[in-house]
C-alpha positions in Angstrom: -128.6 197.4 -89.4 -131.9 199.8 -91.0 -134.7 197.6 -90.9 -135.1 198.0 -94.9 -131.4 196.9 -95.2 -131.9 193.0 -94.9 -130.2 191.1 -97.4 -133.8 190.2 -99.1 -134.5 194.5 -99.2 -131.1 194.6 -100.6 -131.7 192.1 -103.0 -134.6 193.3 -104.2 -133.8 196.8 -104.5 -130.9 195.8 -107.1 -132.5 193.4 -108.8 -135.1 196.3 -109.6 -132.2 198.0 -111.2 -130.0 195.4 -112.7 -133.1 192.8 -114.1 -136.2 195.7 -113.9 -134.4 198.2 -115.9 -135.5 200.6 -113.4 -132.4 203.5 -112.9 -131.1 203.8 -109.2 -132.5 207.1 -108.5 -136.1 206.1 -109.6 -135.9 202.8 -106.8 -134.0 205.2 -104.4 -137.2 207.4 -104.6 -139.9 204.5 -104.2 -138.1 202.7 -101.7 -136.9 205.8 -99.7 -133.3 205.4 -99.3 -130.3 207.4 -100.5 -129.5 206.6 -104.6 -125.8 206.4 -103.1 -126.5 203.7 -100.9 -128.6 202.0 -103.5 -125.3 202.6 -106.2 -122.5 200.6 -104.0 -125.3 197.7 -103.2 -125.2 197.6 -107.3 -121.8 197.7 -107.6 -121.1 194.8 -104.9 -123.7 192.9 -106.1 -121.5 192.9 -109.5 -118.7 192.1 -108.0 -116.5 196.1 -108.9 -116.3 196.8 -105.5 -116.1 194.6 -102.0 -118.7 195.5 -99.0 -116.8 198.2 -96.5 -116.6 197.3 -92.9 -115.3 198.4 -90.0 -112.6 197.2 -88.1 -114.4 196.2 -85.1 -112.6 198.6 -82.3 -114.1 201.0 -85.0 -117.6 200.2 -85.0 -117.4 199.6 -81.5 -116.3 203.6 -81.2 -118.8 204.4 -83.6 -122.0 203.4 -81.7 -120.7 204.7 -78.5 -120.6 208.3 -80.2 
């Protein structure tokens, strides 16, 4: 995990877009992290799509490479 994505950055970054009125791309910019990531953290946090993870053999493969 980034150091920026705690759940508390994660939070706050949405909340910026869903309560601030602020659009993703604009919070992407300021808090320098892709407007894609930013969009699925929005769309979990409203419940249209389920956080991704890998199966852990997966992730195990992934850091190793």
């Amino acid at each position: 995990m980034n150091r920026s994505d705690t759940p508390e950055f994660r939070t706050a970054a949405v909340q910026q877009v869903t309560d601030g009125g602020r659009s993703i791309p604009a919070v992407a910019r300021s808090s320098e992290m892709s407007a894609k990531t930013l969009a699925n953290w929005a769309l979990c946090a409203r419940g249209s799509r389920r956080p991704r993870r890998r199966p852990e053999s997966q992730r195990a493969n992934w850091k190793r490479g």
